[in-house]
C-alpha positions in Angstrom: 87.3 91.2 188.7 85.3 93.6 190.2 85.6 97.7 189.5 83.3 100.3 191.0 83.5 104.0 190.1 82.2 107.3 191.9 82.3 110.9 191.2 80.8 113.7 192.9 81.6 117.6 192.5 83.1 119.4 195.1 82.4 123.1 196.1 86.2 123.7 195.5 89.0 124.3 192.0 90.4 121.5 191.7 94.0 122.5 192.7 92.7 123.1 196.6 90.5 119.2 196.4 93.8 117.7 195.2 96.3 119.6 197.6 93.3 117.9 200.2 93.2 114.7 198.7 97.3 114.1 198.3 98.0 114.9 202.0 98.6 111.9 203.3 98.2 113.1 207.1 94.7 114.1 206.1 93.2 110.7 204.3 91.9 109.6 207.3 89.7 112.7 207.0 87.6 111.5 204.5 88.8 107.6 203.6 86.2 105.1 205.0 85.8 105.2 209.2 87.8 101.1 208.7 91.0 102.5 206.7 93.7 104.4 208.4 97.2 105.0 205.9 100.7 105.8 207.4 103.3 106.2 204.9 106.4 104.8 204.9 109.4 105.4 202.2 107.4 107.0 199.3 105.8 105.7 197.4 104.9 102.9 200.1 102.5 103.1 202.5 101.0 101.0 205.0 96.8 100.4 205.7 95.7 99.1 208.6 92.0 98.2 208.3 90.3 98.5 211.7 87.5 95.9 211.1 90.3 92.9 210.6 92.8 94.7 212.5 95.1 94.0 209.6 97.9 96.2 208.1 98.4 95.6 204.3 101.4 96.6 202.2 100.5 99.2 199.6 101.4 101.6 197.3 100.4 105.6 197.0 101.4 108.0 194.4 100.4 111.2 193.4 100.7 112.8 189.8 100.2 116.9 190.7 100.2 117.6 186.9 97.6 115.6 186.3 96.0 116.1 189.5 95.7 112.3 189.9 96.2 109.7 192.8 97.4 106.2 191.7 97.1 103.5 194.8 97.2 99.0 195.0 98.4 96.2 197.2 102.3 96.3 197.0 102.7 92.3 196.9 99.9 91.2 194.9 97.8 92.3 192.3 94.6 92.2 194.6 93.5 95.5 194.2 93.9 98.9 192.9 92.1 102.5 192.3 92.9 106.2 191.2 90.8 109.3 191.9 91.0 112.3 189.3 89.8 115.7 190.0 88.9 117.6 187.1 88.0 121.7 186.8 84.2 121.8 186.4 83.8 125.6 186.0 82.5 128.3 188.1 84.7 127.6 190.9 84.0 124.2 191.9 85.4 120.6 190.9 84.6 117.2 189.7 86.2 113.8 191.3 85.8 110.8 190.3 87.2 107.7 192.2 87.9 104.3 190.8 88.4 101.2 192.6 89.3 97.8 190.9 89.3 94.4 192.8 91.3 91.3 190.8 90.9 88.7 194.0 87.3 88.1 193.5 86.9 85.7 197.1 88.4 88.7 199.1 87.0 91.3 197.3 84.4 93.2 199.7 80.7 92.8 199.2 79.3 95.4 196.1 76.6 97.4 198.6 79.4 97.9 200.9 81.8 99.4 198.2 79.4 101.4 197.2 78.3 102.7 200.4 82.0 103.7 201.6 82.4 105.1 198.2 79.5 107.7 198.9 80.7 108.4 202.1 84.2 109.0 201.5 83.2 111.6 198.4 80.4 112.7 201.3 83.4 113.5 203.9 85.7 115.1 201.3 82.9 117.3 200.1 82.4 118.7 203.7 86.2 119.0 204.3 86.7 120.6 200.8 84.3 122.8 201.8 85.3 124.0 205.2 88.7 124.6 203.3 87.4 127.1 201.4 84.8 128.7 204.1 87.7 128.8 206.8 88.9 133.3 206.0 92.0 133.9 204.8 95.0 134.6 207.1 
């Protein structure tokens, strides 16, 4: 098994990152350029991964109280992950996102987990913050 984790803060509370983050028409904002999510009767969803040109059968659930995100493969146990955004004070936000491989021979390589984990917080950091740039009206 494989896990990675990530966290980065965001210049928003943590009630507008999560309304961003639980938007399913607005993951493919900041999910990794490969992963594209269309949902289907909640709580399943389907990813299609540009780079195999593969759909896989998954699962996506938010928890608003506890302004958490649960995801995983729908027929196996191959994979799975949660991001939590937490109130860091003073405005802004903490997330953290968590990824968990159990297939170790399809699992991706560690450098490139880590990259599209950096990026993804990068992207959501940006869009976060042109949320709460854009004036009100």
């Amino acid at each position: 098994m494989s896990e990675y984790e990530r966290s980065r803060t965001m210049p928003a509370t943590a009630e507008i990152v999560f309304d961003e983050v639980s938007d399913l028409d607005r993951l493919d904002d900041w999910l990794p350029r490969e992963l594209h999510v269309r949902a289907e009767e909640p709580p399943a969803v389907t990813v299609h991964e540009d780079d195999t040109g593969q759909d896989s059968r998954g699962l996506f659930r938010a928890v608003p109280e506890q302004l958490r995100l649960e995801w995983g493969t729908r027929d196996d146990a191959s994979y799975s992950g949660w991001l939590q955004v937490a109130d860091s004070g003073a405005g802004g936000s903490e997330v953290t996102i968590h990824l968990s491989f159990f297939d170790e021979e399809h699992a991706p390589p560690a450098e490139e987990v880590h990259r599209s984990l950096e990026e993804s917080l990068e992207k959501l950091a940006t869009q976060v913050g042109r949320q709460t740039d854009s004036p009100a009206g």
